[in-house]
N, C-alpha and C positions, 0 to 999 in steps of 0.2 A: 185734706188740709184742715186745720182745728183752728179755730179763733176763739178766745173770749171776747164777751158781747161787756154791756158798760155795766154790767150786773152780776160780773165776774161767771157768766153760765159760758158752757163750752158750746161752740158750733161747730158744725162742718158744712163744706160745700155741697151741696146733694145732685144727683142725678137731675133732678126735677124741679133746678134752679132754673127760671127764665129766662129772671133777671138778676144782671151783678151792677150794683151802683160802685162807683172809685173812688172817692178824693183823698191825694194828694197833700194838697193844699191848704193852709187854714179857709182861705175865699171857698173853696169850692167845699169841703167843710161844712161852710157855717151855713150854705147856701141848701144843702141835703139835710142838714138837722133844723134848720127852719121850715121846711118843707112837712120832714116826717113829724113835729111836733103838731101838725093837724090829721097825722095819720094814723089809725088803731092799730095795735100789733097784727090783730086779726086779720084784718082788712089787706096789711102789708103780705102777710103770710099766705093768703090767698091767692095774691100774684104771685108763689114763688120766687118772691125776690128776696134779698138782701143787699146792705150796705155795707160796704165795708171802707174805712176809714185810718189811715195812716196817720197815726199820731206819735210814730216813733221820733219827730224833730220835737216835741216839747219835751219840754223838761218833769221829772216825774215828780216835783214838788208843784208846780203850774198843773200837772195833770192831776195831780191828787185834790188838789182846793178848791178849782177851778174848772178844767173841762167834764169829768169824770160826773160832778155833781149838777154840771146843765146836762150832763147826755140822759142822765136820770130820769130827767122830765121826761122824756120822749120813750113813746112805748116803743116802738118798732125796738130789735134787736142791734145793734150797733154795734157791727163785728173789727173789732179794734187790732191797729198792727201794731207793735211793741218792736220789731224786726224787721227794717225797711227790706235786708236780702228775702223775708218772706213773701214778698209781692213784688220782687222786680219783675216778674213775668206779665208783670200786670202793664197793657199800654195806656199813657196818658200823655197829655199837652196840660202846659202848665198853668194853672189856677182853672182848670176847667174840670167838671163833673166826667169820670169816663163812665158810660154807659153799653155795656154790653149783655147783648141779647141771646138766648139759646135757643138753640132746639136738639131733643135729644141729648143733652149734654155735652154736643158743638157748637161751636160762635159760631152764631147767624149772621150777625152785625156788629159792629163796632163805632161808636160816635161820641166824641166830647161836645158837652153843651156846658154855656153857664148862663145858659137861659131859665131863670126859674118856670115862666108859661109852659116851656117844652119838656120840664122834668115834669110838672104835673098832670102833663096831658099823660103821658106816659105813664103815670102812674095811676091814671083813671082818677084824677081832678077834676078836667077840666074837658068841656066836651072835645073832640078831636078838630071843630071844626076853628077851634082857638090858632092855628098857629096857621 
């Protein structure tokens, strides 16, 4: 499955994705690009993670002026849905981060957070012994 990232580059899901961050939500959003805005792409890319981010309910004149040119700032990869049917397979609870884990390229785990502590522990922030 192929996403463009806020930099118009193309992704795909890889075998030797970890981690998949979700939102949904503008809250849950704004809460994962605050986050990754202290995070190096490098660093993100190290975890095999990625974000991916549903912003098929704004409007593509809001998206163009306005979101598209905050996601900029932020190194990480920011793999954007344009197609909400392209991520219904995706589970979420509303205005919360979904966080799923792999292994192998099966869901290990499955957990919504709109905890920012717990996303950044998870993301190697924050020592473990934080939550």
């Amino acid at each position: 499955m192929e996403f463009q990232d806020q930099f118009d580059h193309p992704h795909n899901l890889e075998d030797q994705t970890n981690l998949v961050f979700f939102a949904k939500s503008k809250q849950a959003g704004s809460l994962m690009t605050n986050i990754l805005a202290d995070v190096s792409a490098d660093r993100f890319s190290k975890l095999n993670a990625v974000f991916i981010s549903d912003i098929s309910g704004i409007p593509s004149l809001v998206t163009r002026l306005f979101v598209l040119p905050e996601m900029r700032d932020i190194e990480p990869p920011i793999l954007l849905v344009r197609e909400p049917e392209k991520v219904a397979w995706l589970p979420r609870e509303e205005e919360k981060v979904t966080v799923i884990k792999l292994a192998g390229g099966k869901v290990d785990h499955i957990s919504f957070t709109d905890d920012e502590v717990t996303l950044k522990t998870i993301l190697g922030l924050l020592p473990t012994d934080s939550l």
